[in-house]
C-alpha positions as CSV (number, residue, x, y, z in Angstrom):
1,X,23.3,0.3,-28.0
2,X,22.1,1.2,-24.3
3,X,21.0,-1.7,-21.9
4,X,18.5,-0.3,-19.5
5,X,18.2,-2.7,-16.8
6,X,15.5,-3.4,-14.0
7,X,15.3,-4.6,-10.4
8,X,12.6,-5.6,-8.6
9,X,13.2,-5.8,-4.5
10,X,11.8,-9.1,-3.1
11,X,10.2,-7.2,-0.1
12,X,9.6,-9.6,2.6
13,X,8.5,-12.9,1.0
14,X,6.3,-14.9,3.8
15,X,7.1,-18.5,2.1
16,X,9.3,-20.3,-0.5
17,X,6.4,-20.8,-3.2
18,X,6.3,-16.7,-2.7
19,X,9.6,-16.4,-3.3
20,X,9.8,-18.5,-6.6
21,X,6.6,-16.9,-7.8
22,X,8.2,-12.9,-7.9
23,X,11.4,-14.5,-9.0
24,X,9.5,-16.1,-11.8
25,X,7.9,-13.5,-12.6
26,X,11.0,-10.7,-12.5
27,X,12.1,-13.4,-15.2
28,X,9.4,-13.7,-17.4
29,X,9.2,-10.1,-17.8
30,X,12.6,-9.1,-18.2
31,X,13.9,-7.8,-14.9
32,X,17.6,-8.1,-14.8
33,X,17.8,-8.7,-10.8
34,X,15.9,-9.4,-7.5
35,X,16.7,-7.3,-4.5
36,X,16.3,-7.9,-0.6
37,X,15.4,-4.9,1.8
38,X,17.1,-4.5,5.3
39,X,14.7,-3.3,7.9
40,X,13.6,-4.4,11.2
41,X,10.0,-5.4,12.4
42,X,7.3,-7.8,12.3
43,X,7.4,-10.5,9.4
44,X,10.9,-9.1,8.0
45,X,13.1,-11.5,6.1
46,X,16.8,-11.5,6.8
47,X,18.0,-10.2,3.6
48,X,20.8,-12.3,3.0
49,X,19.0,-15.7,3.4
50,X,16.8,-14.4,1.2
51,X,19.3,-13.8,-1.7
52,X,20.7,-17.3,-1.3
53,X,17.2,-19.0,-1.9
54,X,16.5,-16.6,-4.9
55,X,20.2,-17.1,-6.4
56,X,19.4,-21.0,-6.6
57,X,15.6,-20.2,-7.7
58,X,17.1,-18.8,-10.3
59,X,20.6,-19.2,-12.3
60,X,20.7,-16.2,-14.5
61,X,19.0,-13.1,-12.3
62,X,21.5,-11.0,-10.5
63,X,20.8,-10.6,-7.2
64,X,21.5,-7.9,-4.7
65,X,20.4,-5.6,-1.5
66,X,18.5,-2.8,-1.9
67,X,19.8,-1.8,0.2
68,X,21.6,-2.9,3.8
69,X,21.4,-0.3,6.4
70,X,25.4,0.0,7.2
71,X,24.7,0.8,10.7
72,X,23.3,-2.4,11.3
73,X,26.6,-4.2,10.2
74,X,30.8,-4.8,11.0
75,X,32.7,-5.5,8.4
76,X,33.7,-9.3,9.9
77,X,29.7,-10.0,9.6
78,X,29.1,-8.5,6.5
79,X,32.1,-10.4,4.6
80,X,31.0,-13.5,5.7
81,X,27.6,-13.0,4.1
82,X,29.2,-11.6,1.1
83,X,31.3,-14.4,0.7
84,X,28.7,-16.9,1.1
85,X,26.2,-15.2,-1.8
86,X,28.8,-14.9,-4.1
87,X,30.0,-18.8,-3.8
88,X,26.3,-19.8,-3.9
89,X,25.3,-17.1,-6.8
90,X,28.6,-17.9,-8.9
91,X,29.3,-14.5,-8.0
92,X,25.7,-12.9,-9.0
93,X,26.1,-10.2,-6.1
94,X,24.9,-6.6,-6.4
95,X,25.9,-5.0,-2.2
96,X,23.1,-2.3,-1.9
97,X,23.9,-0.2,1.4
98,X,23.0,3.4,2.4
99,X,22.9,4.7,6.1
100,X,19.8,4.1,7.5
101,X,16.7,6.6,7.6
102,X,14.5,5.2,9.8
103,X,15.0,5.7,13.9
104,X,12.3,3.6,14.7
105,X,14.4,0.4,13.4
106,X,17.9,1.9,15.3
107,X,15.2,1.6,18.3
108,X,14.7,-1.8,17.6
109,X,18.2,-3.2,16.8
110,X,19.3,-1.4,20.2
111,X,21.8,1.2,18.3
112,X,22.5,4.8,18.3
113,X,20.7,7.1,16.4
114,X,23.4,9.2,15.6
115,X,24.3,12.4,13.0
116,X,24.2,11.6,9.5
117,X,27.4,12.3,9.4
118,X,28.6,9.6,11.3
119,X,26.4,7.7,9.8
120,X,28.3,8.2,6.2
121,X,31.6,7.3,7.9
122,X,30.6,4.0,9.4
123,X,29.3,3.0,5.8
124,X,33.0,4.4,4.5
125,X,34.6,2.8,6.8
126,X,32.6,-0.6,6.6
127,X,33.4,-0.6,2.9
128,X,37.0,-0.1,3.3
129,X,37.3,-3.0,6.0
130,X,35.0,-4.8,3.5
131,X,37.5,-4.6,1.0
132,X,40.6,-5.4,3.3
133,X,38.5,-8.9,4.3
134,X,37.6,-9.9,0.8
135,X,41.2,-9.6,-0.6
136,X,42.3,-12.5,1.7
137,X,39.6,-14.6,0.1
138,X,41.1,-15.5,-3.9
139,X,38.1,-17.5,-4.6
140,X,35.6,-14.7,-3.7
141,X,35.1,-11.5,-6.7
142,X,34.6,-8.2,-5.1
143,X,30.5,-7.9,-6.1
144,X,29.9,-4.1,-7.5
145,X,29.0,-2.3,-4.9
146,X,25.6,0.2,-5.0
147,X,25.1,3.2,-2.9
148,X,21.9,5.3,-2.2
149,X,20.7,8.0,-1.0
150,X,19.3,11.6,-1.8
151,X,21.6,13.8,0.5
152,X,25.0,15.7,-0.6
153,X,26.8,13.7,2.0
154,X,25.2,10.1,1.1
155,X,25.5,10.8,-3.1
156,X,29.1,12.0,-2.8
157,X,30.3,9.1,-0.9
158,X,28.6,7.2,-3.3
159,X,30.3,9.1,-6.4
160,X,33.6,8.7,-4.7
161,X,33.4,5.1,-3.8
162,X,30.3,3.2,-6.0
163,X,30.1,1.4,-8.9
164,X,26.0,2.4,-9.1
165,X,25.0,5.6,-7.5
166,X,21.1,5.1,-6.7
167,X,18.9,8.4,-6.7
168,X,16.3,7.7,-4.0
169,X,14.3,10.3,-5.6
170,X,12.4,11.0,-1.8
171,X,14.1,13.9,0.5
172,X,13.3,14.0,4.3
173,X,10.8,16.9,5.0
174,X,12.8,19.5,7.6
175,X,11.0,19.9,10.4
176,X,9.3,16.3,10.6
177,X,9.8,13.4,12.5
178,X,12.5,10.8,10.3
179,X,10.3,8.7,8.1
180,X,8.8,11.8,6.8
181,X,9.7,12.2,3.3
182,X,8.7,14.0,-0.1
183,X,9.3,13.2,-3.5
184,X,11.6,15.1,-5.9
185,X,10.8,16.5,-9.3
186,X,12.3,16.2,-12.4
187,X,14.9,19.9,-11.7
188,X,16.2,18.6,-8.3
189,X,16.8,15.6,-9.9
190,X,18.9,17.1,-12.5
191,X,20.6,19.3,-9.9
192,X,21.5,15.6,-7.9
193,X,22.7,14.1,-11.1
194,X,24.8,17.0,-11.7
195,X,26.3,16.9,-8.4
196,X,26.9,13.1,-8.7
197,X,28.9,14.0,-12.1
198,X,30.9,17.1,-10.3
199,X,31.8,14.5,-7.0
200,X,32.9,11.6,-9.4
201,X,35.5,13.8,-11.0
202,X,35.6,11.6,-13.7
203,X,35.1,8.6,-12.2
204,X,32.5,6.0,-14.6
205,X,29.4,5.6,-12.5
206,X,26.1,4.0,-13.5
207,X,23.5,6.2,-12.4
208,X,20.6,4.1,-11.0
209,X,16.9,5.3,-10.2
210,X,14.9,4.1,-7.6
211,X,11.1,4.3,-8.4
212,X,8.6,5.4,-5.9
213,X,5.2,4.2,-7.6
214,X,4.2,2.8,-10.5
215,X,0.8,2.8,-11.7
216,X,-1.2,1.3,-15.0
217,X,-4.0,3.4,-16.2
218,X,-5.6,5.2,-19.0
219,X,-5.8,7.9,-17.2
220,X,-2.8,9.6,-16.0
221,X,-4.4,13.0,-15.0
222,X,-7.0,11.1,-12.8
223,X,-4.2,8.5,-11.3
224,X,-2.1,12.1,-10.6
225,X,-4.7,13.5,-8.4
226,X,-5.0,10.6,-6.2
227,X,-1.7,9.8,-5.7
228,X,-0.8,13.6,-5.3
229,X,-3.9,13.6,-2.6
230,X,-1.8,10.3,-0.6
231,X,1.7,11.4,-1.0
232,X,0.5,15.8,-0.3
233,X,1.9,16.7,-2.8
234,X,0.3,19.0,-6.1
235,X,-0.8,16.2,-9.0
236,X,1.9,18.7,-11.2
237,X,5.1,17.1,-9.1
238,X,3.5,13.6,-9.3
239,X,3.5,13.7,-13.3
240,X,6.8,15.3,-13.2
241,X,8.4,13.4,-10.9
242,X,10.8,10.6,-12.8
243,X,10.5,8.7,-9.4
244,X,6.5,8.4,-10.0
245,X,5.9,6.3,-13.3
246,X,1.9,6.4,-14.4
247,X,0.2,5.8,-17.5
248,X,-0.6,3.0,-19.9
249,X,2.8,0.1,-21.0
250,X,3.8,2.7,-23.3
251,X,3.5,5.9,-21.4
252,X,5.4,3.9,-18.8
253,X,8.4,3.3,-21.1
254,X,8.4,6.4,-22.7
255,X,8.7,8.1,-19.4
256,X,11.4,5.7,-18.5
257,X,13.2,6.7,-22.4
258,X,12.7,10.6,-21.2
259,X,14.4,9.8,-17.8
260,X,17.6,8.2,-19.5
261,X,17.9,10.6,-22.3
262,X,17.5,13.5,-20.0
263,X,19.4,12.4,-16.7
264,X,21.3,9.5,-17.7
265,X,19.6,6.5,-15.3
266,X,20.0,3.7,-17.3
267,X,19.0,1.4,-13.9
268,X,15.8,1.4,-12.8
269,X,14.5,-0.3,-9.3
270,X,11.7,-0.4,-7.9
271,X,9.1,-2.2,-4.9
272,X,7.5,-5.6,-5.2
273,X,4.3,-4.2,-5.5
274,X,5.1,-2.8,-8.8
275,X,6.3,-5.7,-10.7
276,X,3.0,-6.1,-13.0
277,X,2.9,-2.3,-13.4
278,X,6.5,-2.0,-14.6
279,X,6.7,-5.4,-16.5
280,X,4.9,-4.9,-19.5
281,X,6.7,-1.7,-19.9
282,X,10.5,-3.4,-19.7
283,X,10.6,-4.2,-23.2
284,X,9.5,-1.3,-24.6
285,X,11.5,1.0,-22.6
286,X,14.7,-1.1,-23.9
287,X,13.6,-0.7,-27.8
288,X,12.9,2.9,-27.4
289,X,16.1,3.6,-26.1
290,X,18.2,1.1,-28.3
């Protein structure tokens, strides 16, 4: 039998009652884990605190960070919070981290925008030194850590080092400004998953999928246009896009079925403002692919 399973990031929660309501909600409709976002800016949560509340809101969701900009973090800083989720989740900890797309928010924090490719080596490293930090600790379990990212350099550190390799499923637009970004189809996608597969060399990765929109409707054609009119891209990519789920509960889990038969995701996260799109569909999507 395969378990699909769903997260649902907490985006910035303004309040506690806030908080309890998406995590009661994530329960209630079968999501398997609540995830906290890492960015910089007016009304941002610190994601960590925020994973501490939820983990005692609630005793059996999994909770994780969807995910941590590495650049933002040491090793020494980043085991301590580690530590302390896992000893107040009973060791319910997902560790989400990519490299950090957004200048802007290196502006803000005061760091270096520097190459991607220093940028993957700082998150190498800062795993490694993770690792080193949390052997000393015997009460503490290593959590599984989760890597994302749409670039060769970001998805074959991932393949190498992850336990969950997360397809971003959006691609910077060359030429733009960073935070630019386009959404990928259902071909590229295949072409990232197979380049996941060839970097693992064997290695057993969970291939996760990280879900750009979801929309309800009865009319999927109609829903395309608009979002293809927002995003600039042709309605065509927005219906084949696996990253871009629209239609009624059941169109919604049959394209999430078509996306694990035909690329293997069989984790699926997506934004906060999606929950009561994607919830409905959770159960279906599990009995179509069981």
């Amino acid at each position: 039998m395969n378990h699909l399973s769903f997260g649902i990031t907490l985006a910035t929660p303004a309040t506690h009652d806030a908080l309890v309501e998406s995590c009661r909600a994530a329960e209630g409709y079968g999501f398997d884990s609540v995830l906290a976002v890492d960015h910089l800016g007016p009304n941002r949560t610190s994601p960590f605190s925020v994973l501490n509340l939820a983990a005692q809101v609630s005793p059996t969701l999994q909770v994780g960070t969807y995910v941590l900009n590495g650049a933002f973090w040491n090793s020494s800083l980043l085991s301590r919070e580690v530590q302390t989720v896992q000893r107040m989740s009973g060791g319910r900890l997902q560790l989400g981290i990519g490299a950090g797309i957004i200048k802007q928010e290196f502006d803000l924090a005061g760091i270096p925008w520097t190459p991607m490719d220093a940028r993957v080596e700082h998150v190498g490293s800062l795993l490694d030194d993770l690792r080193k930090l949390l052997d000393a600790e015997a009460d503490v379990e290593h959590p599984p850590v989760l890597i994302g990212g749409t670039g060769d350099r970001m998805l074959r550190l991932a393949a190498e080092r992850a336990d969950v390799v997360s397809v971003g499923g959006i691609k910077h637009i060359k030429g733009k400004p960073t935070g630019n970004f386009r959404v990928i189809g259902s071909d590229e996608t295949e072409e990232r998953v197979a380049f996941v597969r060839d970097a693992a060399a064997g290695r057993d990765v969970t291939l996760n999928a990280f879900v750009q929109v979801v929309e309800l409707t009865d009319d999927r054609e109609a829903a395309a246009a608009r979002i293809a009119a927002d995003w600039e891209l042709t309605a065509e990519v927005v219906l084949d896009s696996p990253y871009m789920l629209i239609g009624s509960s059941d169109e919604i889990a049959a394209q999430v079925a078509a996306s694990h038969a035909r690329f293997g995701f069989t984790s699926f996260n997506v934004q906060r403002p999606y929950l009561d799109a994607l919830g409905p569909s959770i159960a279906l999507a599990r009995a179509a692919v069981a």
